[in-house]
C-alpha positions in Angstrom: 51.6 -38.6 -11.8 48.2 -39.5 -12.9 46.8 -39.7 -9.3 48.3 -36.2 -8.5 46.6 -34.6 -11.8 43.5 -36.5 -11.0 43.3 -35.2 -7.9 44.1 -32.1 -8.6 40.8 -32.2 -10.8 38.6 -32.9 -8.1 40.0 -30.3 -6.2 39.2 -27.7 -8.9 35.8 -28.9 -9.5 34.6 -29.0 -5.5 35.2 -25.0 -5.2 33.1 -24.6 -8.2 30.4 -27.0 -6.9 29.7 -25.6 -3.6 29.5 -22.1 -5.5 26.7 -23.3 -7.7 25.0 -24.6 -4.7 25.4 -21.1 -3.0 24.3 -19.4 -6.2 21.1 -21.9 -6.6 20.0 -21.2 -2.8 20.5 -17.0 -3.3 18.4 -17.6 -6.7 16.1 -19.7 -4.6 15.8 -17.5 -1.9 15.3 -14.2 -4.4 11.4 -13.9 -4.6 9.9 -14.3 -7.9 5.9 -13.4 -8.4 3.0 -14.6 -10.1 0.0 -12.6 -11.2 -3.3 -14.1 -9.3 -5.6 -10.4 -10.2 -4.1 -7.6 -11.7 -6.7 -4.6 -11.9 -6.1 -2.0 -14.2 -3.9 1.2 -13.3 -2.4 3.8 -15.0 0.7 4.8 -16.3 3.4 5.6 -13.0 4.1 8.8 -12.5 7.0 10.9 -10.6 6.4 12.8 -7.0 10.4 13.6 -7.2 11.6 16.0 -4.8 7.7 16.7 -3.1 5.8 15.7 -0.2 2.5 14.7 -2.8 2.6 11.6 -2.8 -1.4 12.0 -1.1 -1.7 13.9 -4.4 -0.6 10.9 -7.1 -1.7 7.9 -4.9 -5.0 9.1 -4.8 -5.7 10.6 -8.3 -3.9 7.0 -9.6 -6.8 5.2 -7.8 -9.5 7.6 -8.9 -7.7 7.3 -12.5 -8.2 3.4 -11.9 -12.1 4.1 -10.8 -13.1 5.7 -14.4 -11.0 2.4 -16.1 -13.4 0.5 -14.2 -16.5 1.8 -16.0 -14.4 2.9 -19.1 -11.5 0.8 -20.0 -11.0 3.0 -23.4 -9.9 5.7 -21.3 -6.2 4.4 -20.9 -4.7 7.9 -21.6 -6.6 9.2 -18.7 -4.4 11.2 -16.4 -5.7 13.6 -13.7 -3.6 16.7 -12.9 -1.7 16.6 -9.5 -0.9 20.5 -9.4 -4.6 21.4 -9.4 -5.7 19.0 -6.3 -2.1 20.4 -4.9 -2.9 23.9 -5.1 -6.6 24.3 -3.7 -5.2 22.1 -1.3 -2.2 24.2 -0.1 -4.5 27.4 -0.4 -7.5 25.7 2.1 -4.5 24.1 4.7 -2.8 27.7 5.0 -6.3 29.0 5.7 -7.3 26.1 8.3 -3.3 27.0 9.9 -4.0 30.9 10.3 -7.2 30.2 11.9 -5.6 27.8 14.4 -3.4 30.4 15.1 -1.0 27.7 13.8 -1.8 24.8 15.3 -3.0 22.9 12.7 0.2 22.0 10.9 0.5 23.3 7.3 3.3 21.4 5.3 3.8 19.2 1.9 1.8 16.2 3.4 -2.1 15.6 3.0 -4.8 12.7 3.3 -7.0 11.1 0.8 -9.7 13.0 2.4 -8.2 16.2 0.4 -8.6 15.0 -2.8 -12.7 13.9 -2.1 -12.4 17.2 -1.1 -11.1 18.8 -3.8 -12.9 16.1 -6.1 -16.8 18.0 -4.4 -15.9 21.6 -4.0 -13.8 22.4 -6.5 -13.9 19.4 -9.3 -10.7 18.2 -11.0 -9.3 18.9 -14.5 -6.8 17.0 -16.6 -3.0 16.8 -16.6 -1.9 19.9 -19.4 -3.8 22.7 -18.5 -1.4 24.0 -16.0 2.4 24.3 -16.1 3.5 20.7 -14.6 5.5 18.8 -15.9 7.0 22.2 -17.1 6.3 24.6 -14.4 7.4 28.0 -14.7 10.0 27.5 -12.8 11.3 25.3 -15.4 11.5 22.0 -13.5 10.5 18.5 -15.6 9.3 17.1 -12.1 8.0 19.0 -8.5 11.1 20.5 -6.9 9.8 22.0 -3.7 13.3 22.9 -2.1 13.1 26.1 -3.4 9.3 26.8 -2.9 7.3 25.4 0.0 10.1 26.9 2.5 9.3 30.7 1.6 5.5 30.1 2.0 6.1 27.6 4.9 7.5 30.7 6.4 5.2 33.2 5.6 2.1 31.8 6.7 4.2 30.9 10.2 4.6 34.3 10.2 0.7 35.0 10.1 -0.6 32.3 12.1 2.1 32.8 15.1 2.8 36.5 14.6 2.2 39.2 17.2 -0.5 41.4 15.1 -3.3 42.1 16.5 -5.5 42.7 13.5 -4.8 39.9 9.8 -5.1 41.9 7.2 -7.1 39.2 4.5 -4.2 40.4 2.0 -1.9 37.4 3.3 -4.4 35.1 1.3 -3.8 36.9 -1.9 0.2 36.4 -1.5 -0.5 32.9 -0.8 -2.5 32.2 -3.6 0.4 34.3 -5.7 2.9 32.4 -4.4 0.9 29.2 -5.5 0.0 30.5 -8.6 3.7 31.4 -9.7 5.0 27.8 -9.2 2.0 25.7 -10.1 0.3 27.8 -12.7 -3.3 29.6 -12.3 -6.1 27.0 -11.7 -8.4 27.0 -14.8 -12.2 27.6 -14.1 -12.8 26.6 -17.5 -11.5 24.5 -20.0 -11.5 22.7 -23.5 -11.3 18.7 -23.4 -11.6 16.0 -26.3 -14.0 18.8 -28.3 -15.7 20.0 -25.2 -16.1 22.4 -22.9 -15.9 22.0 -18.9 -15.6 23.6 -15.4 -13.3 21.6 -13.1 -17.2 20.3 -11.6 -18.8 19.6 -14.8 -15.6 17.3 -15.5 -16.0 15.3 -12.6 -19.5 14.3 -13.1 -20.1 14.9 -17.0 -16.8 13.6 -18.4 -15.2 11.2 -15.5 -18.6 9.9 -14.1 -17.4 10.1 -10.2 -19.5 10.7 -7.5 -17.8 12.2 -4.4 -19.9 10.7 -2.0 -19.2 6.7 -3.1 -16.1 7.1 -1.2 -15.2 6.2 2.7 -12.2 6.0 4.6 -11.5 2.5 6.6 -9.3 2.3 9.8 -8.7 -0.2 12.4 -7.6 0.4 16.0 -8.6 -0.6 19.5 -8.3 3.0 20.7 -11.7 3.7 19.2 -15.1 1.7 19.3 -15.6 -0.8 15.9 -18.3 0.3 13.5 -17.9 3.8 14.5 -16.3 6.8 12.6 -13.6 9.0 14.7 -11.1 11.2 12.9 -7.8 9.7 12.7 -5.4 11.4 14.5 -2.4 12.4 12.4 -0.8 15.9 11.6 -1.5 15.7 7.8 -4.9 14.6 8.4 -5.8 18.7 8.7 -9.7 18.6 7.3 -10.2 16.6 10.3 -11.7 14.0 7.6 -13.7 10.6 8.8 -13.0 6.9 9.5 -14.7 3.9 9.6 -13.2 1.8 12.2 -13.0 -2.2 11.6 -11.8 -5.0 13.2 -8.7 -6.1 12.0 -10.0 -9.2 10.4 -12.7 -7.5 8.6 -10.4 -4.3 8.0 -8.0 -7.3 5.8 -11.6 -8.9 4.6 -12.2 -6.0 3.3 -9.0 -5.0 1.1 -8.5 -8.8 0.0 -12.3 -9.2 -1.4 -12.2 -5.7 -3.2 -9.4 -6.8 -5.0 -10.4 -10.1 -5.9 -13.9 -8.4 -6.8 -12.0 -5.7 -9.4 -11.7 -2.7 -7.3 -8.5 -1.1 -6.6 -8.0 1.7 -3.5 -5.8 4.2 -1.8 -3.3 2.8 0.3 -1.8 4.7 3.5 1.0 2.9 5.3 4.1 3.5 6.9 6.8 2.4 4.7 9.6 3.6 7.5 10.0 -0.2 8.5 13.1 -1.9 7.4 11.0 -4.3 5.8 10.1 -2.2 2.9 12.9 -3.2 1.2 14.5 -0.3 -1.5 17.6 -2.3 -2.0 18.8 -6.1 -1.8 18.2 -9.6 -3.1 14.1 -8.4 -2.6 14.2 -4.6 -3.7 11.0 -2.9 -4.5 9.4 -5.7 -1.6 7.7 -5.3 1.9 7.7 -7.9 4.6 7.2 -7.7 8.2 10.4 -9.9 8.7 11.6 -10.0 12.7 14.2 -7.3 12.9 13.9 -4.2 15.0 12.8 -1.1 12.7 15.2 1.7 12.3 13.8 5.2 14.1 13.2 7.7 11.5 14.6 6.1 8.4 12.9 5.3 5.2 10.4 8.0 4.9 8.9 9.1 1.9 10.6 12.5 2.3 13.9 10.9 3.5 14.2 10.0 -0.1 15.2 13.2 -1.6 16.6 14.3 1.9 19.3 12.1 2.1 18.9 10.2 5.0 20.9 7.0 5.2 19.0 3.8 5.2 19.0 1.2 8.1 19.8 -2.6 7.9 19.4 -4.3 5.0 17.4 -7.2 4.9 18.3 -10.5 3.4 16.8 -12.4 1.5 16.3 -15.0 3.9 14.2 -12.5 5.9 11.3 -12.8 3.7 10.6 -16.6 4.6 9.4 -16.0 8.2 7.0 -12.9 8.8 5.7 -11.8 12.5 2.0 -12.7 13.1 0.0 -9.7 13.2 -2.8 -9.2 15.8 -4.9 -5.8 16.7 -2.8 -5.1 19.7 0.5 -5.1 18.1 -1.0 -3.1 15.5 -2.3 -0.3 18.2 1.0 0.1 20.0 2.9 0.5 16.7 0.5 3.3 16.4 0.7 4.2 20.2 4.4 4.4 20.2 4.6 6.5 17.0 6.4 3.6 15.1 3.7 3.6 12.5 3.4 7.2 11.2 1.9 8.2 8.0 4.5 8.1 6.2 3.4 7.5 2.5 0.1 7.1 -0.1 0.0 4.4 -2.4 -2.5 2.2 -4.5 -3.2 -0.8 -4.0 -4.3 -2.9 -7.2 -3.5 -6.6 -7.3 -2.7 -9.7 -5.7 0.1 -12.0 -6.7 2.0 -14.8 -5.0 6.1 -15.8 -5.1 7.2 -19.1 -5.6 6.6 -20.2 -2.0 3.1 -19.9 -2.5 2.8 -16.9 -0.1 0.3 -13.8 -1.2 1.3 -10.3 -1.6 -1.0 -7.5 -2.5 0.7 -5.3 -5.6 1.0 -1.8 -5.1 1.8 1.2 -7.4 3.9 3.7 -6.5 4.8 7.4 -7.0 8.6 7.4 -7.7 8.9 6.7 -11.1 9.9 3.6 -12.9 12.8 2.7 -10.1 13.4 -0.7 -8.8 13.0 -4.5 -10.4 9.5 -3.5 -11.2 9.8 -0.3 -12.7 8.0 1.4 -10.0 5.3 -1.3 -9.1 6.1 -3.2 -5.5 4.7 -6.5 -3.9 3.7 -5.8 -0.2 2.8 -9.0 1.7 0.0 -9.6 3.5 1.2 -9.1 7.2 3.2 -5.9 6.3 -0.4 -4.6 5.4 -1.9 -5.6 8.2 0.6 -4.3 10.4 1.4 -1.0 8.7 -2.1 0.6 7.6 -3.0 3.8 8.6 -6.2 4.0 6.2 -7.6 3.0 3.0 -9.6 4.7 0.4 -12.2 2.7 -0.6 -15.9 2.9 -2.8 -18.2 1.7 -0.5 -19.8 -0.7 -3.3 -16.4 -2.6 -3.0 -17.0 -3.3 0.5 -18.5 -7.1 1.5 -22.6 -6.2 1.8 -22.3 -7.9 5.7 -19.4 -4.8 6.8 -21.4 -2.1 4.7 -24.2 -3.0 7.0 -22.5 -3.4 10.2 -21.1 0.3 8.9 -24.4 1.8 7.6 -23.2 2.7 4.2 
């Protein structure tokens, strides 16, 4: 009797063993972080149900630029319906004149908001409706919005008149107006007085001009600008194109230096993990990429999401080289899908490096809306970067002439 109760024991206790082991290898296998550089950022904000996020990545890193030279400004927050609005009214203009060829929708570059940032200045988040707009959202809703003007200016750019009539632009800028608010030309901030200008250079201390886009592809000659071929790239804006080593050089050493910038990647890649052991993570791990899922607007569109990818996954990454970069972009398997900011490094408890990125869909995820992106996944999935040229390594500024 005592050998069958005995044994019975060790029966119950080897189930329970081998569980534990499982349970130590998943929590092994779950990536944990440490903080190597963490460059200041501000708060995270919301783009909800809005193609902006070229809107909040890069007023976030011009938000980060001011901390740089002011840390005291930590309640600094830059209004994302201003840059959005001249925006929209300058893309519906540039879509007419193409007789609609250049593509007018939600997206936008980095480009817009240097843009914005020269000809128009920027003002402060409060002075127009957002976060309460007058349609009475909390957050951007453009389901009910952009299709109406989507339409109408389709309707001038394509239509069969032979003569515009320059009223359309009023209606647009109505149109705009009603949802977003009017843009102020003048304001009150902090006990003084400003035009959207005189608050860029009096108040925030920018200078449009510090800023340069970086690229790198073997389509185009290295050291050369060529405007980057993508739909929401409408201004027809700049590049800088890099080697790939020196495009990474470049991002790594800014960051380590105390510079943040704007991140464009694709973030379609079943890599960029939005659920699993490894949520709010991207790795280049070597599984086939789902065709059209993961988007930035597939978010609030409801798309379903591909594969997930285990945690396992995140040990081995692909090698990354310039040619396997170029047919991503060749093949339309890198798109420009999404705009982020790029602010940190950190590593997990491998010892492998991730850059830390901040991101513009509110305080989701393990890291309340923060995201670790490794080091191949950004090699692999860059479209561009915006960058101060005082943050690049002296050797690429003068290989670049800036």
């Amino acid at each position: 009797m005592k050998k069958i109760i005995l044994l019975a024991a060790v029966l119950s206790i080897l189930p329970a063993t081998a569980k534990d082991k499982e349970k130590e290898k998943k929590d092994d296998d779950k990536l944990t972080f440490t903080t190597i550089i963490e460059n200041p950022v501000t708060s995270i904000k919301n783009q909800n149900s809005s193609g902006t996020c070229w809107a909040y990545s890069s007023l976030a890193y011009l938000e980060s630029e001011v901390l740089k030279k002011h840390p005291e400004m930590t309640d600094l927050d830059l209004c994302e319906s201003f840059l959005v609005s001249k925006t929209y009214t300058d893309r519906a203009d540039r879509n007419v004149r193409t007789h609609g060829d250049a593509s007018f929708s939600q997206g936008g570059s980095f480009y817009d908001a240097i843009f914005c940032m020269k000809h128009y200045g920027l003002i402060p988040e409060g002075l127009m409706p957002y976060p309460i707009t007058l349609y009475g959202d909390s957050l951007f809703s453009f389901g009910s919005f952009f299709p109406p003007m989507e339409a109408y200016i389709k309707a001038i750019a394509e239509g069969p008149q032979k003569k515009i009539n320059p009223i359309w632009k009023k209606n647009v800028q109505n149109m705009l107006d009603e949802y977003f608010g009017e843009c102020p030309t003048e304001f009150e901030y902090k006990g003084r007085r400003y035009t959207p200008k005189s608050f860029v250079s009096d108040y925030l201390g920018l200078n449009p001009d510090d800023y340069v886009s970086l690229t790198s592809y073997t389509h185009q000659p290295y050291y050369e600008t060529f405007i980057l071929e993508i739909q929401d790239n409408w201004r027809w804006g700049s590049s800088y194109n890099l080697p790939l080593d020196e495009f990474m050089r470049v991002m790594e050493e800014s960051v380590k230096n105390g510079w943040t910038f704007a991140w464009g990647a694709d973030v379609s890649e079943v890599g960029f993990s939005r659920s699993g052991g490894n949520q709010s993570v991207a790795t280049v791990p070597d599984t086939k990429a789902v065709a059209g899922v993961g988007s930035d607007q597939s978010r609030w569109t409801g798309e379903k999401e591909g594969p997930k990818i285990t945690e396992a996954d995140n040990n081995g990454e692909k090698t990354i080289t310039a040619e396997m970069r170029q047919l991503a972009y060749d093949n339309w398997e890198t798109t420009d899908d999404h705009g982020m900011q790029i602010y940190g490094l950190a590593k997990d408890q491998h010892g492998k490096e991730y850059f830390m990125m901040k991101n513009s869909w509110g305080e989701s995820g393990p890291y309340k809306g923060f995201w670790y992106v490794s080091k191949p996944y950004v090699a692999y999935k860059t479209m561009n970067i915006l960058i101060n040229k005082n943050a690049v390594p002296a050797d690429i500024r003068q290989k670049l002439g800036i």
